[in-house]
C-alpha positions, 0 to 999 in steps of 0.5 A: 236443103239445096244451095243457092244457085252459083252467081253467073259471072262473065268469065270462069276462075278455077284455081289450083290449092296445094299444101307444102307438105310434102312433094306434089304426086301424080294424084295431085298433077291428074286432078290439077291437070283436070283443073288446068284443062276445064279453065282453058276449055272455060277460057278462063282463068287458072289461080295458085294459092299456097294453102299453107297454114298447117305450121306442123307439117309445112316446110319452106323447102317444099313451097320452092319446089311445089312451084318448081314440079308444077311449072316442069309439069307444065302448069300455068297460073295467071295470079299466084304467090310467085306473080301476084294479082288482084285478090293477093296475097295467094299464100294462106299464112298472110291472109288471118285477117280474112279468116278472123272476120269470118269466125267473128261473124260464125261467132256473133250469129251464135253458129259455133261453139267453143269445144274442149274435145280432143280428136282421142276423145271424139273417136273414143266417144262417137256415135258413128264411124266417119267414112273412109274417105272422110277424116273428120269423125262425126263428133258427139255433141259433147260440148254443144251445150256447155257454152261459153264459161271457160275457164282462163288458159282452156285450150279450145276449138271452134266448132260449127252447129250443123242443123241436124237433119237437114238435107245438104244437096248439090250438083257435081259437075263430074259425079252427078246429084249429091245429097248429105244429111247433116247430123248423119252423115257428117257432124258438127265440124271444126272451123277454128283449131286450138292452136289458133289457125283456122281448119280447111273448112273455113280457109277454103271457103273464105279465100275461094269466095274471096278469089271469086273462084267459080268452079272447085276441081279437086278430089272426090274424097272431099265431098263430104267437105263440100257439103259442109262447105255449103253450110258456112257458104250460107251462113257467111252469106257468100256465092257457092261455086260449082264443083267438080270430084275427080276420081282419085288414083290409087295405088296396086294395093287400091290406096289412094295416093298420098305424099307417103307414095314418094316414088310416084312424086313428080320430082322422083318421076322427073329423076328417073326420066319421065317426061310431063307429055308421057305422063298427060297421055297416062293420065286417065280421061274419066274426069275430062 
């Protein structure tokens, strides 16, 4: 199954998409750069949205200094949570009424189903094992078949039907052709969690449709999101933008960086003296 083409529109949006979770690192500064770099070379527009919906891993402290490491970077947005704009509010936590109506019409058009599994219990039970890039497992279809007779109090997600088997195609602007089978290569997907907030699936989807956002600069081990992504694009009835996988950086062991990897932060950078301009020209230029 190809997209539907991208809708030309008279000038290019991208966006940036942190979460407050912890200190911004190099990795996120190469692949916000990179997103920096193709709206200005698209004069275009660049939008910060804080994606701060997960309530157990965010902090306020790191909203403030998210902003601040961005800006000493040499970041510049013109719509966001700290300037505002025409598609406000940019802070995912102020923007439920938005997820709610999609899931409303997920839900009436029968392309989700409640599921009662536990992530122990996917893993203990799945038929395939999920990529190494990829942290969702491909789920077993437990639940698929079971309905909608919960019982009062049953703590449950929403899940989405993928249509087993069906070819997910699409273009990287970077990476070239990708193409993902659904019930194999990735399976029915969480869109809803149990504790009532909406999965990345869905918000990214929503709030980038929203945003008009045209092009999603992010990293390559979200790409077998995108082809999800693709599904609820289709499904909401919503213009899919272009994509663009940046390379990821890894560390000496040849791990990817993530916010565990505090000495490569940008506020420990700046604390030992780094300059941004230093760390531009480090930067590698694969995905310019």
């Amino acid at each position: 199954m190809n997209p539907p083409p991208a809708t030309v529109v008279s000038k290019y949006r991208g966006r940036l998409a942190p979460s407050p979770t912890g200190h911004l690192h190099l990795g996120h500064a190469r692949t916000f750069w990179i997103a920096q770099q193709r709206a200005q070379a698209n004069s275009g527009d660049l939008i910060l949205r804080n994606e701060d919906l997960d309530s157990t891993r965010f902090k306020m402290e790191f909203v403030d200094a998210m902003l601040e490491d961005l800006r000493w970077f040499g970041f510049e947005w013109s719509e966001g949570p700290d300037i505002g704009g025409k598609f406000a509010p940019y802070n995912q936590s102020e923007r439920m009424s938005f997820y709610r109506a999609a899931l409303e019409k997920l839900r009436a058009r029968n392309f989700i189903y409640p599921c009662t599994c536990s992530r122990k219990d996917i893993q203990a039970a799945t038929r395939a094992p999920h990529a190494n890039d990829d942290d969702e497992p491909i789920y077993p279809g437990t639940c698929r078949e079971k309905g909608f007779n919960l019982q009062p109090a049953t703590k449950f997600s929403w899940r989405f039907r993928v249509p087993d088997g069906e070819t997910i195609s699409f273009h990287d602007e970077n990476l070239g052709a990708q193409k993902f089978i659904a019930g194999k290569n990735f399976g029915d997907f969480v869109v809803w969690r149990g504790d009532n907030v909406p999965a990345y699936q869905l918000a990214c989807v929503v709030d980038d449709a929203a945003m008009q956002i045209t092009e999603v600069v992010r990293g390559a081990d979200l790409l077998i999101s995108t082809a999800r992504q693709i599904l609820l694009y289709r499904v909401l009835g919503l213009t899919v933008p272009k994509f663009f996988h940046c390379d990821l950086m890894l560390d000496d062991e040849g791990e990817r960086l993530a916010k565990r990897h505090d000495a490569l932060s940008l506020r420990k950078l700046r604390e030992r003296g780094e300059t941004p301009e230093t760390l531009h020209q480090n930067f590698s230029k694969k995905c310019l």
